[in-house]
SERO-4910 file (N, C-alpha, C, O; in steps of 0.05 Angstrom, whole numbers):
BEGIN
 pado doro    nc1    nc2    nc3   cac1   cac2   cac3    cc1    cc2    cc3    oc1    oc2    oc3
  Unk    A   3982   1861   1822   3970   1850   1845   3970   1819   1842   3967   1807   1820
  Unk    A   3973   1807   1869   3972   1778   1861   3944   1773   1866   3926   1788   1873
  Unk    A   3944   1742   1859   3919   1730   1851   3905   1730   1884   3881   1733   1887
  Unk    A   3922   1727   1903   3908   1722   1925   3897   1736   1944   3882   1729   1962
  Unk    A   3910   1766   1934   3905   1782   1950   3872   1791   1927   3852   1801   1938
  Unk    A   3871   1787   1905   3848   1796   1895   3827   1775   1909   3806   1785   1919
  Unk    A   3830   1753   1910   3812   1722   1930   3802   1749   1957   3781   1759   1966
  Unk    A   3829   1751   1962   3816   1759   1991   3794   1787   1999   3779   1788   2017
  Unk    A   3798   1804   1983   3783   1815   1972   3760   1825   1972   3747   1844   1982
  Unk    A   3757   1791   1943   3723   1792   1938   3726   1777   1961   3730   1794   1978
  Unk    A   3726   1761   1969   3717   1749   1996   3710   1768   2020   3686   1768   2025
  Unk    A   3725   1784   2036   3717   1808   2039   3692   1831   2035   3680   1845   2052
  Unk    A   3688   1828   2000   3665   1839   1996   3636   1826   1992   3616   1839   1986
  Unk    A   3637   1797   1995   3617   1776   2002   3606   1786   2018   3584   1796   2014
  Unk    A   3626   1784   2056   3627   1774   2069   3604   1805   2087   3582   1805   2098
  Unk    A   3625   1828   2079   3613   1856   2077   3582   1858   2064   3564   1870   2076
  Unk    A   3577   1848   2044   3550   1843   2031   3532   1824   2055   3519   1834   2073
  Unk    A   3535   1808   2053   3524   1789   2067   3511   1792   2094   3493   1778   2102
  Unk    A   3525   1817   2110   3510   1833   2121   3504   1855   2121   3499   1867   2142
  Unk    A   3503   1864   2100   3481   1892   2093   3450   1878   2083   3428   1886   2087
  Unk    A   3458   1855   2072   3430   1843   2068   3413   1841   2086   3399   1861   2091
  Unk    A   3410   1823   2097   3401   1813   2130   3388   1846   2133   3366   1852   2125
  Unk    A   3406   1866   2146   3404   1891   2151   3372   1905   2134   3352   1913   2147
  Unk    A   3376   1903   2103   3350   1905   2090   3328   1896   2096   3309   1908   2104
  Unk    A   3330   1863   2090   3311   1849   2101   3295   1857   2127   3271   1854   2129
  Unk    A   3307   1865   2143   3300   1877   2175   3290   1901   2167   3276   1911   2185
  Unk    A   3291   1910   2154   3292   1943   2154   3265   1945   2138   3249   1964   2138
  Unk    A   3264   1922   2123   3238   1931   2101   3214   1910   2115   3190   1916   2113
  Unk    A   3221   1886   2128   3201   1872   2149   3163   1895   2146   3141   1895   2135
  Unk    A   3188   1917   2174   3158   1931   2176   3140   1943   2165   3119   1951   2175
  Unk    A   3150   1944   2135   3137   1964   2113   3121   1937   2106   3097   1937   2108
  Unk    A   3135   1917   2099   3124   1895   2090   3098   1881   2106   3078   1869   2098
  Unk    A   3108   1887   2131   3095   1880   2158   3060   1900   2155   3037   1893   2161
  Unk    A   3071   1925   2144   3036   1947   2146   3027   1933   2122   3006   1921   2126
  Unk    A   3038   1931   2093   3020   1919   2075   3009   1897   2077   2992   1891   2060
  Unk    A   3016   1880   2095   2989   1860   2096   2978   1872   2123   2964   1855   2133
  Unk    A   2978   1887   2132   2960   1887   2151   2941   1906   2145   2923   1910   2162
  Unk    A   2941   1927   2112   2937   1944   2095   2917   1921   2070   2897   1932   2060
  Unk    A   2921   1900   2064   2912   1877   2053   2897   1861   2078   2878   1877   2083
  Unk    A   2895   1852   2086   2871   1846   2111   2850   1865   2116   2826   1860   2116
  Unk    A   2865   1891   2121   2837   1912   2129   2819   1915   2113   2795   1918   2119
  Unk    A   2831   1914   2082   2819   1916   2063   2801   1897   2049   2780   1900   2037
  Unk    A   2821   1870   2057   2795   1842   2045   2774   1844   2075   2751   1838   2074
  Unk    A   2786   1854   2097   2758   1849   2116   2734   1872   2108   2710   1867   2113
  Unk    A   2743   1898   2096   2725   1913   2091   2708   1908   2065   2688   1921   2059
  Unk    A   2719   1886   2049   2707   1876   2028   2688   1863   2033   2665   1871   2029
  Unk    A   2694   1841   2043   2682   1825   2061   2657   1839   2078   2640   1822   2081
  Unk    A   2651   1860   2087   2630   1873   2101   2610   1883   2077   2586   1878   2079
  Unk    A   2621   1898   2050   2610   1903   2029   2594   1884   2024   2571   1893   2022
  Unk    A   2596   1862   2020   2592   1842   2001   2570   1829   2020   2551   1821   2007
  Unk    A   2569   1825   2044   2558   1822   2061   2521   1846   2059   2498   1839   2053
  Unk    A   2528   1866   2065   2512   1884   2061   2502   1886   2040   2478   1893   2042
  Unk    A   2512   1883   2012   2500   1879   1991   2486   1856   1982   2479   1852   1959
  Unk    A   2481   1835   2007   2472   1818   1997   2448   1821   2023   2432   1803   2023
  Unk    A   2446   1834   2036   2426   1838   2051   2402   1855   2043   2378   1852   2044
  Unk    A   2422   1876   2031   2403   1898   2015   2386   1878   1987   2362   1877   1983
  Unk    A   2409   1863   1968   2388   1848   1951   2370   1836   1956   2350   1833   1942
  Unk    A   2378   1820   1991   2345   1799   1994   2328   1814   2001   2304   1806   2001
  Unk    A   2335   1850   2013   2316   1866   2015   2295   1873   2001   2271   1876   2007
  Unk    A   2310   1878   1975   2304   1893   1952   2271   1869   1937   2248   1874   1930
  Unk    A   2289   1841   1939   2279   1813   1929   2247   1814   1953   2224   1814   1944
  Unk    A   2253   1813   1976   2223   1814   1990   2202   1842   1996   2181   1844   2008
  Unk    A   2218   1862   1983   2199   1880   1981   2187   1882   1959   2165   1893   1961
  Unk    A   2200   1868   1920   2189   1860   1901   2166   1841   1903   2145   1843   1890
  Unk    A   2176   1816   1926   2154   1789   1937   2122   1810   1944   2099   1807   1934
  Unk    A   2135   1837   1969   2109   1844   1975   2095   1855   1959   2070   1853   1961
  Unk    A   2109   1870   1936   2088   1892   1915   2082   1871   1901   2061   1879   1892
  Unk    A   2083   1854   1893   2077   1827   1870   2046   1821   1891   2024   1824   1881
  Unk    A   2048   1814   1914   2031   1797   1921   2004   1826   1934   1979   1823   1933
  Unk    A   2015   1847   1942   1995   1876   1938   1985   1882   1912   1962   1892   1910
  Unk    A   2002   1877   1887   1981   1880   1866   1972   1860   1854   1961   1864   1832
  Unk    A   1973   1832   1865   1955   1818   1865   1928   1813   1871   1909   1807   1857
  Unk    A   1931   1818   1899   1913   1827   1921   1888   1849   1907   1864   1843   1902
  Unk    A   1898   1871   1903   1887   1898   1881   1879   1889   1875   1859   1883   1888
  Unk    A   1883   1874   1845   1870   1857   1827   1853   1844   1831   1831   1853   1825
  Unk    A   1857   1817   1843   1832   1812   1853   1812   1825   1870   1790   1814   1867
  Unk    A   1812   1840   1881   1791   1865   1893   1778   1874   1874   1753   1878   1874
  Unk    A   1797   1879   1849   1785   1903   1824   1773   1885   1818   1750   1887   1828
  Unk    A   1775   1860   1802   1749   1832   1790   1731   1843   1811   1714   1860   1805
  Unk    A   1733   1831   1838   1707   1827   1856   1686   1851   1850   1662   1850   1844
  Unk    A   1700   1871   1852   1689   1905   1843   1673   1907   1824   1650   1917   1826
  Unk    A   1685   1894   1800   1670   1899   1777   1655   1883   1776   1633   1892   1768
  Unk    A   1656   1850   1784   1629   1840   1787   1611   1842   1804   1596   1823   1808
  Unk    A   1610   1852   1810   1595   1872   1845   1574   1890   1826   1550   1887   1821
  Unk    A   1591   1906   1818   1588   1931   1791   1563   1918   1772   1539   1923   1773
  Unk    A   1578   1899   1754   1558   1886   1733   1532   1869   1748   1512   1864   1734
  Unk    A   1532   1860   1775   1512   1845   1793   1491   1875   1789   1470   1873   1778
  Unk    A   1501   1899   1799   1485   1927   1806   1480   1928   1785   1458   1918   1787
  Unk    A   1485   1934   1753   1478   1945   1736   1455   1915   1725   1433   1920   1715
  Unk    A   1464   1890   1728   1431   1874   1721   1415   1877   1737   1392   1875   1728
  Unk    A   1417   1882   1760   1398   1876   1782   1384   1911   1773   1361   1909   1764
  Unk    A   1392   1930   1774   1375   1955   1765   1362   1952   1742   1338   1956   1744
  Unk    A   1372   1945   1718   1358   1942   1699   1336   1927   1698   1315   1931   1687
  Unk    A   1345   1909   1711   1314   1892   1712   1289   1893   1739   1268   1880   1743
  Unk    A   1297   1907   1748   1278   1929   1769   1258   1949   1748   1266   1959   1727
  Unk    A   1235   1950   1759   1218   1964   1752   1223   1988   1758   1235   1993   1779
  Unk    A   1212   2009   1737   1214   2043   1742   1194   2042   1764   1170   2038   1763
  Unk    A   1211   2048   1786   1185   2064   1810   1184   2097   1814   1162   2108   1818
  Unk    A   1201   2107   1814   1204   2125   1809   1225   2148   1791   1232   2128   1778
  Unk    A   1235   2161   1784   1258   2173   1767   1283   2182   1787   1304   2190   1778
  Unk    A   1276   2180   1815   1298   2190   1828   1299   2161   1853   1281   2148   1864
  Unk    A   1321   2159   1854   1324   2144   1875   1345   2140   1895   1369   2136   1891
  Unk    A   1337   2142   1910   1359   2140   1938   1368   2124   1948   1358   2102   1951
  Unk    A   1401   2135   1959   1418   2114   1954   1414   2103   1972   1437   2099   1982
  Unk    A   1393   2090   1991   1379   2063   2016   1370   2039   1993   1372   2015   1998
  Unk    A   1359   2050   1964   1348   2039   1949   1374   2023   1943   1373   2007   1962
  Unk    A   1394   2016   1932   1409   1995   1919   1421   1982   1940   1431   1989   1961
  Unk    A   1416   1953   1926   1414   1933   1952   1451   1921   1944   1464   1914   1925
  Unk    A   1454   1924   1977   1495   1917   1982   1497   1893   1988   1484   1888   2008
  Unk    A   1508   1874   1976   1513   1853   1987   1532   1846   2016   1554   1855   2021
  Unk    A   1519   1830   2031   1535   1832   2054   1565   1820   2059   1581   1828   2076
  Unk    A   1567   1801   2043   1593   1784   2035   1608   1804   2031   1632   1796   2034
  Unk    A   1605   1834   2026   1627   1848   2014   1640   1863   2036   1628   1871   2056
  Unk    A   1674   1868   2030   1688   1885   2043   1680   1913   2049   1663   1928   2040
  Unk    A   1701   1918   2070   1683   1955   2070   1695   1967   2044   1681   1981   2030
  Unk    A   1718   1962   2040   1717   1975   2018   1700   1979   1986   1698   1998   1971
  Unk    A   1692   1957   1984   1666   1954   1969   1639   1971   1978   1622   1981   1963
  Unk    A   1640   1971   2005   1617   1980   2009   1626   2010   2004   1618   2021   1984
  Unk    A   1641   2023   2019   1652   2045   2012   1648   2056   1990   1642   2080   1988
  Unk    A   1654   2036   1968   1660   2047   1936   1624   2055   1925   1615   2072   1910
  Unk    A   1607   2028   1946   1578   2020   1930   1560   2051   1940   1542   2062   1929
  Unk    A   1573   2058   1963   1563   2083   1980   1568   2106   1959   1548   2119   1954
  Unk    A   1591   2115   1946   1591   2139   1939   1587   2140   1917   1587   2162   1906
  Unk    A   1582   2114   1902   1573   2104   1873   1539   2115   1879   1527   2130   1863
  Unk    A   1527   2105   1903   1497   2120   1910   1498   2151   1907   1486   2165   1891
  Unk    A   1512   2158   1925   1510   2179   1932   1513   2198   1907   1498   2217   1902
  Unk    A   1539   2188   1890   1535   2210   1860   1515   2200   1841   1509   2218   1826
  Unk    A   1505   2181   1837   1472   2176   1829   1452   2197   1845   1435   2209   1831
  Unk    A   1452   2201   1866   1433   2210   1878   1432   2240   1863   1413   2248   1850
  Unk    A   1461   2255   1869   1462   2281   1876   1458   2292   1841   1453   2315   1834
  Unk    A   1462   2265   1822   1455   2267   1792   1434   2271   1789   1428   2291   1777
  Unk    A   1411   2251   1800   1388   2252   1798   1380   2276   1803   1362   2282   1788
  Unk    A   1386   2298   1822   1370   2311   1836   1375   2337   1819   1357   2351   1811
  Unk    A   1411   2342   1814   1408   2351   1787   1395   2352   1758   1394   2373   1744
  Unk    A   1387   2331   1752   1374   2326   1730   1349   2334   1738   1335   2342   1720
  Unk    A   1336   2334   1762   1308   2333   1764   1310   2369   1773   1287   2379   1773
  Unk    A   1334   2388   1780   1331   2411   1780   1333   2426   1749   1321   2445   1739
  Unk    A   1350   2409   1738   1356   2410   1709   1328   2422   1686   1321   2438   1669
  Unk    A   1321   2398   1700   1293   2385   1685   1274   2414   1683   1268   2427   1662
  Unk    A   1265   2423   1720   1252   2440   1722   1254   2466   1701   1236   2476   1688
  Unk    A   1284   2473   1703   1302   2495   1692   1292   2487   1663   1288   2509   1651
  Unk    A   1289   2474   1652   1284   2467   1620   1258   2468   1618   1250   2477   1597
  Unk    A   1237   2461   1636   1208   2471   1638   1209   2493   1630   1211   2497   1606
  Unk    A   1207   2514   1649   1225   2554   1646   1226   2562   1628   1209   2576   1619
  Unk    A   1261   2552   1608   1276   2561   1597   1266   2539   1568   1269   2515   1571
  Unk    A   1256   2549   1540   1247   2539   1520   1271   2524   1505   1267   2505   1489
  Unk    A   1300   2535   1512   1318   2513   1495   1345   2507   1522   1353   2523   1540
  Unk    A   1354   2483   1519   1368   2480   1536   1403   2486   1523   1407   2475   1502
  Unk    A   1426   2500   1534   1447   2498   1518   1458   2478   1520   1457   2463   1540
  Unk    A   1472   2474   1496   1496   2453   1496   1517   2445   1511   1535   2461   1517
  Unk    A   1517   2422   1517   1550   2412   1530   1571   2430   1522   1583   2446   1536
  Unk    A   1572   2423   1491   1595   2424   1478   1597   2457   1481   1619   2466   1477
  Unk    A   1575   2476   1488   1573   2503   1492   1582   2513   1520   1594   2534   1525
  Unk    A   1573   2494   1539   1577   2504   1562   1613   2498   1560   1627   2519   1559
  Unk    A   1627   2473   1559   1651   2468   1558   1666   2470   1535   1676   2453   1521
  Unk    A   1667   2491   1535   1679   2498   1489   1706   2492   1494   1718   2475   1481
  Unk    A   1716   2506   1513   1746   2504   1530   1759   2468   1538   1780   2457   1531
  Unk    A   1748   2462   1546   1750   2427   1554   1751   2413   1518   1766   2394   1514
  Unk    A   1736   2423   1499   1724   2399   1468   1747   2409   1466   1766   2394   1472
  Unk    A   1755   2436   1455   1782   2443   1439   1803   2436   1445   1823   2434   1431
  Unk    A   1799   2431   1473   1839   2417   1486   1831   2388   1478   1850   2376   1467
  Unk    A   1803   2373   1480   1801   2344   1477   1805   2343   1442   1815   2321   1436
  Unk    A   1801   2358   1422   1796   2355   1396   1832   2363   1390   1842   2355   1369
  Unk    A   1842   2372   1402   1874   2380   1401   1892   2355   1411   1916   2355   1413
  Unk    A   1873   2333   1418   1889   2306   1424   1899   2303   1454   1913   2283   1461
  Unk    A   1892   2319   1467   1901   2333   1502   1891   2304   1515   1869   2296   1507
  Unk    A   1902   2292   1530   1897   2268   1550   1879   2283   1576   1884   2306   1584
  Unk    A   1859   2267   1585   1847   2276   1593   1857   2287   1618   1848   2309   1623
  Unk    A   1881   2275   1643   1902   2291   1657   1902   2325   1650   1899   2345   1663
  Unk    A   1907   2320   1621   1924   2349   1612   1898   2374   1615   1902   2397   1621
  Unk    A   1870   2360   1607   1845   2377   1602   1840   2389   1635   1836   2411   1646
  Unk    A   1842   2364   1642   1827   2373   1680   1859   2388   1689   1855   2405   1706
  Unk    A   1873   2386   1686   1904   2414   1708   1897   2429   1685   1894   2450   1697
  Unk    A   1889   2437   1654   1891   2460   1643   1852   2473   1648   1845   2497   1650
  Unk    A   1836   2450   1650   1821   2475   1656   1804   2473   1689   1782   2484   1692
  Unk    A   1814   2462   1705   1800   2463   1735   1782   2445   1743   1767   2448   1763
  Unk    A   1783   2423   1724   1754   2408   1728   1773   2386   1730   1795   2384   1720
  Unk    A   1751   2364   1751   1772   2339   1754   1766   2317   1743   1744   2307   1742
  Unk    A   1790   2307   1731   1789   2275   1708   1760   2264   1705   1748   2258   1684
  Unk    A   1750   2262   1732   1724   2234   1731   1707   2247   1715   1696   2237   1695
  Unk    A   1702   2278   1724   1676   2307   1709   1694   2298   1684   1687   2278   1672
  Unk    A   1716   2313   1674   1717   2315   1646   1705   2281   1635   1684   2281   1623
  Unk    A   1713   2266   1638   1706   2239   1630   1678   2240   1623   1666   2232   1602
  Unk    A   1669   2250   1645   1640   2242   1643   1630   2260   1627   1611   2251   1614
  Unk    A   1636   2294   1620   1629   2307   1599   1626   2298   1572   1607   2298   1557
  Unk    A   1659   2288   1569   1662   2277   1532   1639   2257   1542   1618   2264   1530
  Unk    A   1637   2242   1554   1613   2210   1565   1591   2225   1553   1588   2218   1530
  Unk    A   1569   2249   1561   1546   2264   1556   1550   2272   1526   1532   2269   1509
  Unk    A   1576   2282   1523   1569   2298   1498   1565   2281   1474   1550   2286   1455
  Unk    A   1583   2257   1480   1578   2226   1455   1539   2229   1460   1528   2235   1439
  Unk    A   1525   2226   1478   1503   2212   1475   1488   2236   1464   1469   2234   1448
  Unk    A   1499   2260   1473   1470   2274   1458   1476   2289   1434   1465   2310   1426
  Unk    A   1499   2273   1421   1504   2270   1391   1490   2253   1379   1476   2257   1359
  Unk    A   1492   2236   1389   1477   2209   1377   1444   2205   1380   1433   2185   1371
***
């Protein structure tokens, strides 16, 4: 073969190439054409994420602001409470015995206070009262009856879960009596040990 007819040829197969390319190019455009429009949908749906997640954090951030500033709030209520509390417990003590029972018109409410204070100072009376009146039926019953039984006898069931290390939760759901009573049981049974 001569040299020129090989020239002509590859020239030929350039020329042949040269448009099959083009041809590809065209052909792969629209594939090329969905992946960015497959990359857009996708950074715009990012973009919405990131968006929402930053709505939900300042959510998250001002509902922390509100419980921070509600158990603040609490707090200072609970002080006010307890000095309310310690005001009642000097102001009784240093009241004269008028009588052994007293009714809850008898403890004097300060008016400065919230209802909820008053609320609390009301049923703080009222289980004084309904104590007293027990103790003074109590009392009678022990007139009667020449020995009175024991705490620790009447609630044998309550000492043995408390002497077994039982939180006091665990004593009141295992034996039917509620937290404030058991409290105030072990509270009785310390004093009339002592």
């Amino acid at each position: 073969m001569s040299p020129w007819i090989i020239i002509v040829i590859l020239g030929a197969c350039a020329i042949a190439y040269a448009y099959i390319m083009p041809r590809k190019n065209k052909a792969q455009e629209p594939g090329h054409q969905l992946v960015q429009e497959m990359e857009s949908t996708l950074e715009h749906y990012m973009t919405e994420i990131e968006n929402d997640n930053d709505a939900l954090i300042q959510r998250v951030a001002e509902m922390k602001g509100e419980a921070t500033a509600a158990d603040q709030r609490m707090q200072s209520q609970l002080q006010e409470l307890q000095q309310r509390l310690d005001q009642l417990e000097q102001s009784k003590m240093n009241e004269p015995v008028a009588s052994p029972v007293q009714h809850p018109g008898n403890m004097p409410v300060q008016a400065s206070g919230g209802l909820q204070a008053q609320a609390l100072v009301k049923s703080v009376q009222a289980e004084a009262a309904q104590q007293a009146q027990e103790a003074d039926l109590q009392s009678s019953k022990t007139e009667s009856v020449p020995q009175r039984e024991s705490i620790k006898v009447r609630y044998a069931e309550l000492f043995s879960l408390h002497a077994e290390g039982k939180s006091m939760d665990a004593i009141s759901k295992q034996t039917g009596i509620q937290r404030g009573e058991v409290q105030l049981i072990l509270q009785l049974a310390e004093r009339e040990e002592s």
